[in-house]
N, C-alpha and C positions, 0 to 999 in steps of 0.2 A: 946084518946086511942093511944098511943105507936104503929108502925108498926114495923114490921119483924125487919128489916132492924135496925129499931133505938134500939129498944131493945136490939140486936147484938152489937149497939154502946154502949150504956149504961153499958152495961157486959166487953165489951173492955175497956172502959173507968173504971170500976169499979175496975178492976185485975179478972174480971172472967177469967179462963180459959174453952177455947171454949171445946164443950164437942166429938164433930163429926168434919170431916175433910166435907168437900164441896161434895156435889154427885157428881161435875164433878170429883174433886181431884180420891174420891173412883173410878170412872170407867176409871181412867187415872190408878192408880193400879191395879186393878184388870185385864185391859187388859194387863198390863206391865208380873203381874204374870202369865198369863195362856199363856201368848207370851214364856216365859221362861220354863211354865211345856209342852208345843208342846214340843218345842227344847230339852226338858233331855229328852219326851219320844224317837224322832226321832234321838238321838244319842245314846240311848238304841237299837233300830234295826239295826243301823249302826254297833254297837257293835258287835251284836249276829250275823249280816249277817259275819262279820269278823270271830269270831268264828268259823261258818260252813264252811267257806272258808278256813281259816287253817287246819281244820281238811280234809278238803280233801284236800289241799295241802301235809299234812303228808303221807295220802293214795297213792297218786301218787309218791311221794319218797319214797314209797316201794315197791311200784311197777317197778319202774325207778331199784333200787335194787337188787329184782329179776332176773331183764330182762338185769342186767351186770353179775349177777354170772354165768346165763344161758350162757351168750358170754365166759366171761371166760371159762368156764369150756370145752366148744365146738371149743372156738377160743386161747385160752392162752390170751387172754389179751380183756379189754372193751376200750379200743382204737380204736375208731371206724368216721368216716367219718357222720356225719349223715345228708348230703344231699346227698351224693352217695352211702352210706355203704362200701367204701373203708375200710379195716383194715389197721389200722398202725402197722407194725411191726418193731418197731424202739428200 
C-alpha cells in the first residue's frame, strides 16, 4: 500500500496537478491576508479621525474670522501682536 507521501510523488511524477496548496502555505496566506485587512481597516480610522480633524479645523477658521472682522471693525485693522496684543498700526 502506497503512503501519503509517495502517492504525492506518483501524481508529481505522473503530471497530476496538485489540487490544494500545503496547510502551512494556506495559513502562511491567510495570515499574510488578514495582516493586510488590519491595516486597510486601521488606515480607514486614521482616514476618518482626519476627517473630523479638518472639519474642525474649518470651524476654528471661522472662528479666527469672526474674531478679525470684530477687530477690524472696533480697531481698523486685524494687525495685531498676538503675544502682547499690541496693534500695528502701520
Amino acid at each position: 500500500m502506497a503512503t501519503k507521501g509517495t502517492n504525492a510523488k506518483i501524481k508529481e511524477l505522473k503530471g497530476v496537478k496538485a489540487e490544494k496548496i500545503t496547510a502551512e502555505q494556506l495559513k502562511k496566506v491567510q495570515d499574510t491576508v488578514n495582516t493586510m485587512n488590519r491595516a486597510q481597516i486601521e488606515i480607514g480610522g486614521i482616514e476618518l479621525r482626519k476627517h473630523e480633524v479638518l472639519h474642525q479645523l474649518a470651524g476654528v477658521k471661522d472662528e479666527l474670522a469672526e474674531l478679525q472682522e470684530e477687530l477690524k471693525k472696533e480697531y481698523g485693522t486685524v494687525d495685531v501682536n498676538i503675544q502682547d496684543g499690541t496693534i500695528n498700526n502701520n
